[in-house]
VEXMIPA-480086 format. One record per residue (C-alpha): x, y, z; residue number from 1. Coordinates in pm, 1 decimal, decimal comma. Last residue first. Example, Ala and Ser with C-alpha at 12.3 -4.5 7.8 and 13.67 -1.06 7.14 Angstrom:
BEGIN
((1367,0; -106,0; 714,0); 2)
((1230,0; -450,0; 780,0); 1)
//
This chain:
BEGIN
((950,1; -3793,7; -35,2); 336)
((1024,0; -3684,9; -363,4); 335)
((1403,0; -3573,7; -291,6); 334)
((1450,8; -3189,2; -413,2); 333)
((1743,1; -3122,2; -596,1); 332)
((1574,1; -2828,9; -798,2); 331)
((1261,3; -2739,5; -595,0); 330)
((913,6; -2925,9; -683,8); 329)
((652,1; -2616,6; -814,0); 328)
((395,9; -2644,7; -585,9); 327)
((73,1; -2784,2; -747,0); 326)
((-4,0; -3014,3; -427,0); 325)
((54,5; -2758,8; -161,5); 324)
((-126,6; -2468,4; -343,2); 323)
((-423,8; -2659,0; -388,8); 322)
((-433,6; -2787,3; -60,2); 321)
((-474,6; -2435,2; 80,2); 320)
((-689,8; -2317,5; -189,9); 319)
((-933,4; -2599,0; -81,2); 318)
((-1132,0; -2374,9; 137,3); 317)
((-1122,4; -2075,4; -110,3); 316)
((-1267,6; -2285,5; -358,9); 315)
((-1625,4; -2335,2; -173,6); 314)
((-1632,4; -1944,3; -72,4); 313)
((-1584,5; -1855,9; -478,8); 312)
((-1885,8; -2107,6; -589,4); 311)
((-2105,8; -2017,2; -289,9); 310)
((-2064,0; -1685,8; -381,3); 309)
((-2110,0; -1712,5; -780,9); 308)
((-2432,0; -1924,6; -655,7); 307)
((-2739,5; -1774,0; -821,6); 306)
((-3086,9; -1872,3; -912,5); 305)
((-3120,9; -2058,4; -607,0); 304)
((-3250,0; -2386,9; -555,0); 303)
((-2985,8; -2602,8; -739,5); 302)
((-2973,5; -2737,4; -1130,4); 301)
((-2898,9; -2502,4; -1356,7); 300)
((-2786,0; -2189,2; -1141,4); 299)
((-2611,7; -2444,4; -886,5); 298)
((-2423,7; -2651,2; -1122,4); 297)
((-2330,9; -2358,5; -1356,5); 296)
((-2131,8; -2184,2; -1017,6); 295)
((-1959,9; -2530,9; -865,6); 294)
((-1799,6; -2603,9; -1255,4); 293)
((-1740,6; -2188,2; -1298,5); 292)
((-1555,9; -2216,4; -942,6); 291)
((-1379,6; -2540,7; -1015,7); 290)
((-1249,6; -2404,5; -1372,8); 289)
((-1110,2; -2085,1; -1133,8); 288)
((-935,9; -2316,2; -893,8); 287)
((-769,4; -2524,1; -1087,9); 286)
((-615,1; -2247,7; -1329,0); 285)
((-533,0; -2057,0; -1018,1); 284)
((-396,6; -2402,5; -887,8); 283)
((-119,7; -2469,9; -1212,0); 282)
((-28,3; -2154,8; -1184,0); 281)
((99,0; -2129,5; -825,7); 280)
((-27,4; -1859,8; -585,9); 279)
((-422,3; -1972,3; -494,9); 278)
((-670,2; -1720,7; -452,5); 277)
((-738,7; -1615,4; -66,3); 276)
((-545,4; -1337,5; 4,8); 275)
((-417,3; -1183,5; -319,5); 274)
((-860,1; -1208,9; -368,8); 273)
((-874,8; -1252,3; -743,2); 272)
((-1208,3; -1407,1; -679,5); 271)
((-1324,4; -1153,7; -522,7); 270)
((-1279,2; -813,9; -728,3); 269)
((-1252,2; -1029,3; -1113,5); 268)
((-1447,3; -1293,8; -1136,3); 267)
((-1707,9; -1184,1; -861,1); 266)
((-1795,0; -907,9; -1046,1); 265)
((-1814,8; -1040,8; -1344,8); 264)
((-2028,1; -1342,9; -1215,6); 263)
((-2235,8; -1145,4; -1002,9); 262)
((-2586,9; -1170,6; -1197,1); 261)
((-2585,6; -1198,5; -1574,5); 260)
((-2374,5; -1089,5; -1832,5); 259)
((-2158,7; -1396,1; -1845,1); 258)
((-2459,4; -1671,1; -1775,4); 257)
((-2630,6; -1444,2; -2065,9); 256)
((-2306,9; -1532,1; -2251,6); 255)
((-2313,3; -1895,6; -2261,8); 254)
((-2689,5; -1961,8; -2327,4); 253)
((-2950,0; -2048,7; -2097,7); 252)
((-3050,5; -2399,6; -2031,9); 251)
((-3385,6; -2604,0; -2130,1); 250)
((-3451,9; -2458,3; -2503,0); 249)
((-3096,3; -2483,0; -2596,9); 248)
((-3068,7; -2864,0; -2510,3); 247)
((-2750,7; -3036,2; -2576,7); 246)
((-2549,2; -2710,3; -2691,3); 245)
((-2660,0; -2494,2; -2392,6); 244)
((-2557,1; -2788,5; -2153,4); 243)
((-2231,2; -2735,4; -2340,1); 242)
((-2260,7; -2385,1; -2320,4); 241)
((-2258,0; -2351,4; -1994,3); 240)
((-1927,7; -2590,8; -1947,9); 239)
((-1726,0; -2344,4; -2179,0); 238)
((-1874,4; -2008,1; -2114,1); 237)
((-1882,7; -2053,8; -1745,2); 236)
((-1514,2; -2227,7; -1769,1); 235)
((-1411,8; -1934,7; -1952,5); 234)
((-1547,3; -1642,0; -1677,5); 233)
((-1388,9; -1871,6; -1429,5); 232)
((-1040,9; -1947,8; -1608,7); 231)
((-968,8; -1599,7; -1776,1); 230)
((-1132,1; -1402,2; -1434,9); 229)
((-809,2; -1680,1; -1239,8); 228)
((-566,2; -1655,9; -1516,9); 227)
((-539,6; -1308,8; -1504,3); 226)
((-386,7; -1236,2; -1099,8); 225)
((-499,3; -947,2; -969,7); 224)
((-305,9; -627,2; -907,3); 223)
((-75,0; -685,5; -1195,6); 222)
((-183,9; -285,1; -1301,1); 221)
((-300,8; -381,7; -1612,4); 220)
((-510,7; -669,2; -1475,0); 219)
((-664,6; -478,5; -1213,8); 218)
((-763,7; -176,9; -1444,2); 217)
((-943,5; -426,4; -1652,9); 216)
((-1134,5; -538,4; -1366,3); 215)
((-1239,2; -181,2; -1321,3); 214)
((-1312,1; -147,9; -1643,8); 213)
((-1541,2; -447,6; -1659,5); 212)
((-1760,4; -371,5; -1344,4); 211)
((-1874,0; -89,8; -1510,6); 210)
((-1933,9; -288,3; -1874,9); 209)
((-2085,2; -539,6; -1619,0); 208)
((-2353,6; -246,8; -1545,4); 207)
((-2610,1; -430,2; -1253,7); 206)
((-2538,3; -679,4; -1094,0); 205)
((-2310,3; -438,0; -790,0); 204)
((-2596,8; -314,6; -612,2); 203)
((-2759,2; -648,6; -603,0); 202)
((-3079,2; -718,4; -880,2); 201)
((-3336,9; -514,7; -1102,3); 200)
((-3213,0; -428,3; -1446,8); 199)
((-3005,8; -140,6; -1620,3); 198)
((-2676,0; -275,7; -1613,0); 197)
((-2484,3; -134,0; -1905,9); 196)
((-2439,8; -543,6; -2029,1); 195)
((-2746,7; -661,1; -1885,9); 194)
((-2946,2; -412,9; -2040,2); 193)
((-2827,7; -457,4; -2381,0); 192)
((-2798,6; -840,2; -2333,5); 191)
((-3166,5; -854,6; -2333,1); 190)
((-3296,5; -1068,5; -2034,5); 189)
((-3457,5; -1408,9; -2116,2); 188)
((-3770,8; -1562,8; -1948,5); 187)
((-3790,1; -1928,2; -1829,0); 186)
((-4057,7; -1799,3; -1538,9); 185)
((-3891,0; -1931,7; -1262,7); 184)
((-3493,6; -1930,8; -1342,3); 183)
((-3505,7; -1730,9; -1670,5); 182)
((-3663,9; -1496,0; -1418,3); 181)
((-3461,8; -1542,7; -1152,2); 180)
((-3167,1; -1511,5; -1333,1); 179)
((-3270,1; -1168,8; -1496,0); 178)
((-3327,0; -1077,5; -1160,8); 177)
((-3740,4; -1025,8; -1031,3); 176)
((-3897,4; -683,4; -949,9); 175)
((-4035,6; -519,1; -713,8); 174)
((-4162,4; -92,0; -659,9); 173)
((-4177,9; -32,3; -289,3); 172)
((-3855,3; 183,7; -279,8); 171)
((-3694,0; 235,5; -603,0); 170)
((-3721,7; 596,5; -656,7); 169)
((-3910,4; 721,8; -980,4); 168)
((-3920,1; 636,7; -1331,7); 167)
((-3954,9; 274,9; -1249,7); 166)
((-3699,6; 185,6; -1530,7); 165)
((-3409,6; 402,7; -1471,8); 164)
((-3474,9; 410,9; -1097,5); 163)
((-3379,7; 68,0; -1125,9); 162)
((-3676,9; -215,9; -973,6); 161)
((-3600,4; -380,5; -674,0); 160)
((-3543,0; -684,7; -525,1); 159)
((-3636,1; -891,0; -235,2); 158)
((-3399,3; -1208,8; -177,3); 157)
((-3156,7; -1093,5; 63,8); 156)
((-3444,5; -948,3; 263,0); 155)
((-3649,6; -1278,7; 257,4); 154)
((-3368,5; -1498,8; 319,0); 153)
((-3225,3; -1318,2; 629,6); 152)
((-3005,9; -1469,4; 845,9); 151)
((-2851,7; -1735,9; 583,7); 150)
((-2822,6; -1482,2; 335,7); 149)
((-2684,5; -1242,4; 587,8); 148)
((-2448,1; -1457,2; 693,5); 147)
((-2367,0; -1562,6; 357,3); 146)
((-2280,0; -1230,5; 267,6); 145)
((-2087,4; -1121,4; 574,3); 144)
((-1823,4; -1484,7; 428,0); 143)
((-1856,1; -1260,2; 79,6); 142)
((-1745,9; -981,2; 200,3); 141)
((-1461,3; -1179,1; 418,8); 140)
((-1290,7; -1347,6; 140,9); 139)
((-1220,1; -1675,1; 317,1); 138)
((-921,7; -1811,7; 460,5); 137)
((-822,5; -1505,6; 621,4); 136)
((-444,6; -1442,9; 739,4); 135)
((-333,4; -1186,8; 516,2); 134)
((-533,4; -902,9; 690,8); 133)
((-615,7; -1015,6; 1035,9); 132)
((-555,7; -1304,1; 1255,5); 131)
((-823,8; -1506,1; 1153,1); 130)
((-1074,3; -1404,5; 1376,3); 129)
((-988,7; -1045,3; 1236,4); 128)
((-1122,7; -1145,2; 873,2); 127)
((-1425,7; -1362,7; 802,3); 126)
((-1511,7; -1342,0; 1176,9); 125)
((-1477,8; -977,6; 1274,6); 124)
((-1461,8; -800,0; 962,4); 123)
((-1731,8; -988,9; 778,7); 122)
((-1926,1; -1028,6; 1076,7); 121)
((-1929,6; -666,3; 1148,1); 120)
((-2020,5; -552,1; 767,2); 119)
((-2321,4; -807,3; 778,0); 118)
((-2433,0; -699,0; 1105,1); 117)
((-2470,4; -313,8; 970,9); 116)
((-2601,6; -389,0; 630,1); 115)
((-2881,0; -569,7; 842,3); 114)
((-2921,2; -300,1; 1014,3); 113)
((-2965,0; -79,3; 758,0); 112)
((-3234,0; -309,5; 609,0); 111)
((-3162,8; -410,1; 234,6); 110)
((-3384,5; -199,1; -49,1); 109)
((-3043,3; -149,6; -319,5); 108)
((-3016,4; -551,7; -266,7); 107)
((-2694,7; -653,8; -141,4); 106)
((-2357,5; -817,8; -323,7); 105)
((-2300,8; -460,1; -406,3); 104)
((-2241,4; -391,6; -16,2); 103)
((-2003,6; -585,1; 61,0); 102)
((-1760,1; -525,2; -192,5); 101)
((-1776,4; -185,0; -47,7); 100)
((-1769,2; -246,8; 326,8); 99)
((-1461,5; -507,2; 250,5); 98)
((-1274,6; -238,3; 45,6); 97)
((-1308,1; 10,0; 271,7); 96)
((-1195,9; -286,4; 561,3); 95)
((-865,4; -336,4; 305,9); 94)
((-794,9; 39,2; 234,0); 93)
((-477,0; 33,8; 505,7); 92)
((-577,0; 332,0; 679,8); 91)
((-809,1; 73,4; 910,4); 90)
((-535,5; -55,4; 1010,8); 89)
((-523,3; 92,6; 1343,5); 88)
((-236,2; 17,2; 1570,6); 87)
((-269,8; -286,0; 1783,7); 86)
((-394,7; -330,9; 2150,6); 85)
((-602,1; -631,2; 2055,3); 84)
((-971,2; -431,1; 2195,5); 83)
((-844,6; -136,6; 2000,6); 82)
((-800,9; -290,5; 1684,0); 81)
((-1102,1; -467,5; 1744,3); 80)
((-1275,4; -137,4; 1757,4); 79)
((-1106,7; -10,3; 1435,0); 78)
((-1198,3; -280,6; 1255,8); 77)
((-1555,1; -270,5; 1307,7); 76)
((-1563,7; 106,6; 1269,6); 75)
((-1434,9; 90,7; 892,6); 74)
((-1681,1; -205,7; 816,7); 73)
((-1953,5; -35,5; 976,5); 72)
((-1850,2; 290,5; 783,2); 71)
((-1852,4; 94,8; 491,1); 70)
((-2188,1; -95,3; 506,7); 69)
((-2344,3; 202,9; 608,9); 68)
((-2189,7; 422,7; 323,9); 67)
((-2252,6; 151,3; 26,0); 66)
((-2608,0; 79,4; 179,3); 65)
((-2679,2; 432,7; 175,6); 64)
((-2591,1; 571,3; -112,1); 63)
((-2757,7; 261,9; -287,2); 62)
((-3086,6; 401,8; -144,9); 61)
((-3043,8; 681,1; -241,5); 60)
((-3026,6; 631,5; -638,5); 59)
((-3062,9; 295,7; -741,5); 58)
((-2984,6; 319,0; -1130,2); 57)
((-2715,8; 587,7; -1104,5); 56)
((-2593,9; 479,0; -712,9); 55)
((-2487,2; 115,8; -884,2); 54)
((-2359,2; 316,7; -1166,0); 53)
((-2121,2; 469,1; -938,8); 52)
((-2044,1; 183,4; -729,8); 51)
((-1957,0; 18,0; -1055,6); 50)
((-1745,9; 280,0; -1170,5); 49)
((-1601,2; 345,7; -840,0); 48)
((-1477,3; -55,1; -812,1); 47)
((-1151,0; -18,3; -977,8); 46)
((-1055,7; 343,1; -752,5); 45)
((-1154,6; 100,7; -414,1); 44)
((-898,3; -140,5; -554,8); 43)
((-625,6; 129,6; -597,7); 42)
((-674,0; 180,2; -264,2); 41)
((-582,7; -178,5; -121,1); 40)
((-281,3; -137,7; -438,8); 39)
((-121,3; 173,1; -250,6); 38)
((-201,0; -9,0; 136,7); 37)
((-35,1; -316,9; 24,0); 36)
((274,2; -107,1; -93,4); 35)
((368,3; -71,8; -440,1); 34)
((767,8; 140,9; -432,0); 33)
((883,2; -224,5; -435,7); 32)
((1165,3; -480,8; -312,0); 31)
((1272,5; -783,2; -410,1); 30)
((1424,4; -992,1; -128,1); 29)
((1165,8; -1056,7; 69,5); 28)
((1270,6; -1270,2; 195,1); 27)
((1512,1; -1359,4; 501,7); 26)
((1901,1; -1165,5; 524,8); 25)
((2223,2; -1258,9; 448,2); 24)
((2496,8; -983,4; 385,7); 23)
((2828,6; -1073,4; 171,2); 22)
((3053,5; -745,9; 265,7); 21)
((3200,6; -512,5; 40,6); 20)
((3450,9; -338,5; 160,7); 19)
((3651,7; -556,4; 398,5); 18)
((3677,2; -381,8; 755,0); 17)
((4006,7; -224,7; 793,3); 16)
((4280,3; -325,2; 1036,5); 15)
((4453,2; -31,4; 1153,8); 14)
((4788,2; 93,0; 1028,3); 13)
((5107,7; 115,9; 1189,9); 12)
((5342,2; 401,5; 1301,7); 11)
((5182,5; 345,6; 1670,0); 10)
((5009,9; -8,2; 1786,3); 9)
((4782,7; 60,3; 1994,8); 8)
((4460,4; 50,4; 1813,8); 7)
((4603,2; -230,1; 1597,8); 6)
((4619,0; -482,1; 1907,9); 5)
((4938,0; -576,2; 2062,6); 4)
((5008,1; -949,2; 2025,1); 3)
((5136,2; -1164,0; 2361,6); 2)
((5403,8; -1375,2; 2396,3); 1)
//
C-alpha cells in the first residue's frame, strides 16, 4: 500500500515546516556590534596621549622611532601575510599597536635599525610564529624588547635628556632614569616630574598622568580587564612598601616605584594583553600579585634598575596553567 506524498495529493494541504525551530549552533553565542579590529583601534586612541607627550619632551627623534617601529611592524605583517597566502591583517590595528607599544619601551636616541629588527621579531616570532593574532603566548612588543635588550645592551641602556630640560634637541645630551639613579647613585626623583613625565628614560616613562588616561579609557570601555592594573600596581605598593617600612633609607618608597619607569604603562597596555592575561578571576588576581612580586625583586635586588618586562613576559608563560587550575569547576562535574 503505498502513501501519496503532499505535493500530489489534490484538495489537501501540504505539510508545513514547524514555526519556530530549536537551532543548535557552537559559541559564540552572544553577539556584539565591538569587533576585535574596533577595540585594536581604540587601543592606538588610549596610547595617543602618551605617544604625544612622548614626541613633546623628545621631539624628532621620538617621531621617528614611533613611525619606524610602526611601519616595520605594519610591513612585517604584511609580508608574512603574503608568504602564508592569507589576507592582510594588517587593517586589524593589532601590528599598529605592536609598532607603538614597541617603541615607548625604547630610548628616544635608539638606532633605526635597531627599531627596525625589533619591530620584525616582534611580529614574526612573538606573534606570527605562533599562529597569529590570538595565538601568541607572549605579548610580542615586549618579546622585540628583549631581543633588543639582549642584542644591544649599550643602546637599550643610553638615555637621553627631555627637550624640556636640555633646552634644545636631545641628541648627544645623557642622562640617567629616575631608577637608575636611585639605583646607582641612591638619588630620588620628584614626583612632579615623574608624574607629567618630564625626565630622561623610554619613550613611553615619561608622563604617567598620559599613560593614565589612556588606561582609564581601557577600563571604561571593558577593553582591559581591572583586576589585573588593580593587582600589579597594588602588589608594587603593597610588597614595596614593606621593604620601604623595614628600612626607608635602603629601598624607595611605594609610590616612586608607581611613578617611576614602565610600571603604568606596562600595568595597564601590556599587561592587560586579551591575548596573553589570564581569563578567570581567581588567575588575573594571581597573575598580577606575581608580576609586582617578580618586578620589586628585580629593581631592589637584581642588576637592572628595571624589570616591569621581565616581570609581565615571566607571567605570561604560566598564564596557561593558571587558567587551567583556577577554572571555575562545571555544575555536575566529577573531580577526576
Amino acid at each position: 500500500m503505498s502513501i501519496p506524498s503532499p505535493a500530489s495529493s489534490k484538495g489537501k494541504s501540504k505539510l508545513k515546516e514547524p514555526e519556530n525551530l530549536l537551532i543548535l549552533a557552537s559559541s559564540p553565542h552572544l553577539h556584539t556590534t565591538t569587533s576585535t579590529q574596533s577595540i585594536m583601534w581604540q587601543v592606538v586612541l588610549a596610547l595617543s596621549p602618551a605617544a604625544t607627550m612622548a614626541i613633546y619632551y623628545f621631539r624628532w627623534p621620538a617621531v621617528v622611532i614611533i613611525l619606524t617601529s610602526v611601519i616595520a611592524a605594519v610591513l612585517t605583517e604584511a609580508v608574512i601575510n603574503r608568504l602564508k597566502g592569507e589576507t592582510l591583517t594588517i587593517t586589524d590595528g593589532s601590528a599598529v599597536i605592536t609598532g607603538l607599544l614597541l617603541a615607548l619601551t625604547l630610548p628616544p636616541t635608539f638606532s633605526i635599525g635597531g627599531t627596525i629588527l625589533g619591530a620584525v621579531v616582534a611580529i614574526g616570532i612573538g606573534k606570527q610564529l605562533f599562529g597569529g593574532l590570538g595565538y601568541n603566548i607572549f605579548n610580542p612588543a615586549l618579546l622585540g624588547r628583549a631581543f633588543l635588550q639582549a642584542s644591544f645592551p649599550i643602546g637599550m641602556t643610553t638615555w637621553s635628556t627631555p627637550a624640556t630640560l636640555a633646552g634644545s634637541a636631545v641628541d648627544g645630551v645623557s642622562t640617567a632614569t629616575p631608577l637608575g639613579l636611585y639605583k646607582f647613585e641612591h638619588a630620588l626623583t620628584g614626583y612632579a616630574d615623574l608624574f607629567v613625565g618630564n625626565v630622561g628614560g623610554s619613550l613611553g616613562e615619561t608622563s604617567a598622568l598620559a599613560i593614565l588616561i589612556g588606561g582609564l579609557y581601557l577600563l571604561i570601555r571593558r577593553f582591559a580587564d581591572w583586576r589585573i592594573p588593580v593587582s600589579y600596581l597594588g602588589g608594587v605598593v603593597i610588597i614595596g612598601g614593606i621593604f620601604w617600612a623595614f628600612a626607608p633609607n635602603q629601598f624607595p618608597d611605594p609610590v616612586f616605584h608607581l611613578l617611576s619607569g614602565g610600571l603604568i604603562l606596562g600595568a595597564f597596555f601590556m599587561a592587560t594583553d586579551m591575548v596573553t592575561s589570564p581569563i578567570t578571576h581567581l588567575a588575573t588576581w594571581i597573575y598580577g600579585i606575581g608580576m609586582a612580586l617578580i618586578l620589586v625583586i628585580i629593581r631592589l635586588f637584581g642588576g637592572l634598575p628595571e624589570g616591569v618586562m621581565y616581570s609581565i613576559l615571566l607571567m605570561n608563560a604560566v598564564t596557561p596553567l593558571l587558567n587551567r587550575y583556577t577554572r571555575p569547576k562545571i555544575f555536575g562535574e566529577v573531580q577526576s
